[in-house]
C-alpha positions in Angstrom: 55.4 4.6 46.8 52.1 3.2 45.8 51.7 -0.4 44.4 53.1 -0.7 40.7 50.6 -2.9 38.3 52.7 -5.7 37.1 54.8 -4.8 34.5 54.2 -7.2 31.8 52.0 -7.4 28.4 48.8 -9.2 28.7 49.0 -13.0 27.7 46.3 -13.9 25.7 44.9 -16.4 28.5 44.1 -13.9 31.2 42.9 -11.0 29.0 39.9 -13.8 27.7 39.6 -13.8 31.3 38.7 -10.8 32.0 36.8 -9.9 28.4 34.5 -13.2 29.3 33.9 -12.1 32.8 33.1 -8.9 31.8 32.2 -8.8 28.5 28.5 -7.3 29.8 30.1 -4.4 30.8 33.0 -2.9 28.6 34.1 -0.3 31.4 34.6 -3.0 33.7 36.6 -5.0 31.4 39.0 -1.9 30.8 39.0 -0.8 34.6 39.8 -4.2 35.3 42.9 -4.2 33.1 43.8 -1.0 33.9 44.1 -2.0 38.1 45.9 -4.9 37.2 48.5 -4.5 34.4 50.9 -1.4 32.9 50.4 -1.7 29.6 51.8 0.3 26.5 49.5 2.5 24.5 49.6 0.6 21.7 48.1 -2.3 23.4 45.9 -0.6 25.1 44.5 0.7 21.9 44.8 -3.0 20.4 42.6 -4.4 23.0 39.7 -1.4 23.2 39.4 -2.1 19.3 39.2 -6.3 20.2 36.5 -5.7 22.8 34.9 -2.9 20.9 34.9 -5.1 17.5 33.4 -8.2 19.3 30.8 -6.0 21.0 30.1 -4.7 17.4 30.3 -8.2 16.6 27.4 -9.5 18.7 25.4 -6.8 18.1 25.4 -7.3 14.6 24.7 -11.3 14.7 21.6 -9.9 17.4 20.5 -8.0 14.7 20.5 -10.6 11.8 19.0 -13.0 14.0 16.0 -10.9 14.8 15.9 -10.0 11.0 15.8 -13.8 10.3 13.0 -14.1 12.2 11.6 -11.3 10.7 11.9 -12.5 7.1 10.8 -16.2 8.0 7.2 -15.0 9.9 6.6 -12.6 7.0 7.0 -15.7 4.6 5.0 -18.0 7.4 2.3 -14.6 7.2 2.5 -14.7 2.9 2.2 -18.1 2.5 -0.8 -17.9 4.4 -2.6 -15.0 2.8 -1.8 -17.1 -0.8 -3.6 -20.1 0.8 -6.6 -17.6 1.6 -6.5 -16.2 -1.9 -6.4 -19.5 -3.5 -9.9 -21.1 -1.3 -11.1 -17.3 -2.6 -10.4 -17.4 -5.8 -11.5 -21.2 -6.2 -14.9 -20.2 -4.4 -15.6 -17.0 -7.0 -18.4 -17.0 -9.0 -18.4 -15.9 -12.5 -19.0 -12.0 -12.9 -21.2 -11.1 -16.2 -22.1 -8.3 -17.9 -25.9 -9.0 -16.4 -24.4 -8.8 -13.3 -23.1 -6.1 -13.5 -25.9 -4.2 -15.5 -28.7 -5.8 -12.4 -26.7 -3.2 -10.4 -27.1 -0.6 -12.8 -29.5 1.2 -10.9 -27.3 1.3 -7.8 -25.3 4.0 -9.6 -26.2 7.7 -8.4 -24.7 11.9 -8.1 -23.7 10.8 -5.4 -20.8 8.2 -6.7 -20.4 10.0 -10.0 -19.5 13.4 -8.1 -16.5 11.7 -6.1 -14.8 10.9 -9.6 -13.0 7.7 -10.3 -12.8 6.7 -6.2 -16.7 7.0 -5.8 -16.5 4.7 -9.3 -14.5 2.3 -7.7 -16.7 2.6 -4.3 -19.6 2.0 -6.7 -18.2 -1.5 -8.3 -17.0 -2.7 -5.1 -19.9 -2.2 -2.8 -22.8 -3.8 -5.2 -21.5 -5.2 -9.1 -18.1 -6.7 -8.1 -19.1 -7.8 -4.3 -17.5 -11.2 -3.5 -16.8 -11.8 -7.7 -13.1 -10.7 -7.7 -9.9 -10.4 -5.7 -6.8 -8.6 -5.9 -3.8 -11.1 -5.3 -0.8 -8.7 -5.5 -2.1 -4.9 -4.9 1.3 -3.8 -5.9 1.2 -4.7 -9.4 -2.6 -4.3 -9.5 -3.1 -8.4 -10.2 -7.1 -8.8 -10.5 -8.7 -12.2 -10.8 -12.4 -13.2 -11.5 -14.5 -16.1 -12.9 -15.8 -15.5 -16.8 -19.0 -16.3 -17.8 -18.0 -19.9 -18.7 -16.4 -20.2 -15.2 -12.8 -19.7 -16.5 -10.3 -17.7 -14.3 -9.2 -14.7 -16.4 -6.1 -13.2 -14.8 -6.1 -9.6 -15.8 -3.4 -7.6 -14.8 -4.1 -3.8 -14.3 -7.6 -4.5 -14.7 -7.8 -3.2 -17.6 -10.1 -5.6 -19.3 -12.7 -5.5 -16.1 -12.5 -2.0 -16.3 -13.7 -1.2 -19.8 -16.7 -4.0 -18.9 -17.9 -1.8 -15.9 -17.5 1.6 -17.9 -19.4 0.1 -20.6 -22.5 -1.5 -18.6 -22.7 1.6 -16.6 -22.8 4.2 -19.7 -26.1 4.7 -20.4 -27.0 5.4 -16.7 -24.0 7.2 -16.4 -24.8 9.4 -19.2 -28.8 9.8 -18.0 -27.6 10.5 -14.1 -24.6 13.5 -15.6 -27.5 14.7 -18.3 -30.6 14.9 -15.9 -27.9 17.2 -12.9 -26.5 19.2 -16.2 -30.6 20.6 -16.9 -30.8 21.3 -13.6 -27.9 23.5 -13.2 -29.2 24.8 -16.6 -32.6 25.5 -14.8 -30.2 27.3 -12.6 -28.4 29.6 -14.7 -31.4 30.5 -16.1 -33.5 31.6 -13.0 -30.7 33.8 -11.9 -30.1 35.2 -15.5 -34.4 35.9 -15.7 -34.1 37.6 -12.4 -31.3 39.9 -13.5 -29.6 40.0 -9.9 -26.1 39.0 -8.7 -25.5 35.2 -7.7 -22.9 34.5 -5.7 -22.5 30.6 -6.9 -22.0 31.2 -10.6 -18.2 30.0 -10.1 -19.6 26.8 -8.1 -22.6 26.2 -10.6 -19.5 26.4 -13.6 -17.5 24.3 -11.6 -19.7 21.5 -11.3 -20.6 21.7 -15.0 -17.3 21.2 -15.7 -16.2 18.4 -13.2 -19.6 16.6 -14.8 -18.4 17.3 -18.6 -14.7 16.1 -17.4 -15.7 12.5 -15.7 -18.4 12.1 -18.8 -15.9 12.3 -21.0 -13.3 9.9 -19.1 -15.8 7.7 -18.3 -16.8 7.6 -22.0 -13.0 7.2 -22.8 -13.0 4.0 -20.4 -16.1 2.4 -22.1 -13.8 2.0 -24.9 -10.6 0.8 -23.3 -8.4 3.2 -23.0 -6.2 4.2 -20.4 -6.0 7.2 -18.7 -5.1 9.2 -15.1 -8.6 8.0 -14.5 -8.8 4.6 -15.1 -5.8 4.6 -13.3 -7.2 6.4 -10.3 -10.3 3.6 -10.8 -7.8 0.7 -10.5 -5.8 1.9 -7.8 -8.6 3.0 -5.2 -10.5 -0.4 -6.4 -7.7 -2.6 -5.5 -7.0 -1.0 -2.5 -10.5 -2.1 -1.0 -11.4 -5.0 -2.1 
């Protein structure tokens, strides 16, 4: 007859034993009680759960450690990127309409044709350069220096926007006006020459994306808000 296992329940002093020698491996730990004690099912099944529970256990506590870490270099990280902002925003110099307007010129088909993201490329690249920052691009939080040097906070940007759509208008409206007689020129030529054009449909598009941004532009200049003033904000605060 083979040897018999002893014939007993586990005390609670050997099976922390075992678990502690083992508790790397759990196969070891239960071939390890199985070679040395006959145990009923249930306590079988009571210590699988105890070993599986503290394996569960430490896993867990591993995870909210590294999660701990996590969240304390992310605030390390933010508190350093407000630091930044601040020595930026204390270092801005005030943005004016002349400022803006000295840039006027900048402004071209090329900008005007990419809708309210070539806008927003427009500002950032020559009017706004270096005169305003966004400290929280989820809520859209822009800050810049007034003409009197006073840090205007304005949320959305809806105030800097209608300043920029404003200063821009005239040119604006001269750029979209001077394309709009050419694609009348256009029209014309094919309609004198009485043949078929195959870029009528492309020729009405773009008159109509033209009329389209004039008119949202035109709706900006005067504050309101729309899809694109919107689209303006969100592409400008993404790349400044």
């Amino acid at each position: 007859m083979g040897k018999r296992g002893k014939r007993c329940n586990i005390n609670p002093e050997d099976y922390a034993k075992i678990r502690e020698e083992y508790k790397s491996d759990l196969n070891m730990t239960h071939a390890k009680l199985a070679e040395n004690y006959t145990c009923s099912a249930s306590t079988i099944c009571r210590i699988l759960k105890e070993t599986s529970d503290q394996s569960k256990d430490e896993q867990l506590s591993g995870q909210i450690t590294q999660l701990q870490k996590q969240i304390t270099d992310l605030m390390s990280t933010k508190t350093s990127v407000n630091n930044n902002n601040n020595v930026v925003v204390n270092n801005l110099p005030p943005l004016t309409d002349e400022n803006i307007a000295k840039h006027v010129d900048r402004l071209s088909l090329d900008f005007i044709l990419q809708g309210a993201k070539g806008y927003a490329d427009f500002a950032n690249r020559y009017p706004f350069k270096n005169h305003i920052i966004c400290t929280d691009r989820s809520r859209k939080k822009i800050k810049y220096r007034n003409a009197d040097g006073e840090l205007v906070d304005d949320p959305y940007g809806r105030r800097l926007t209608q300043r920029f759509f404003k200063t821009v208008a005239d040119k604006n409206r001269q750029l979209i006006n001077d394309e709009y007689k050419q694609l009348q020129t256009q029209v014309k030529k094919i309609a004198d020459s009485n043949t078929e054009a195959t870029n009528l449909t492309s020729i009405l598009s773009k008159v109509t994306l033209l009329q389209d941004i004039l008119q949202s532009c035109n709706e900006a200049a005067e504050g309101k808000d729309n899809k694109f003033t919107q689209e303006f904000i969100n592409h400008l605060t993404k790349i400044i």
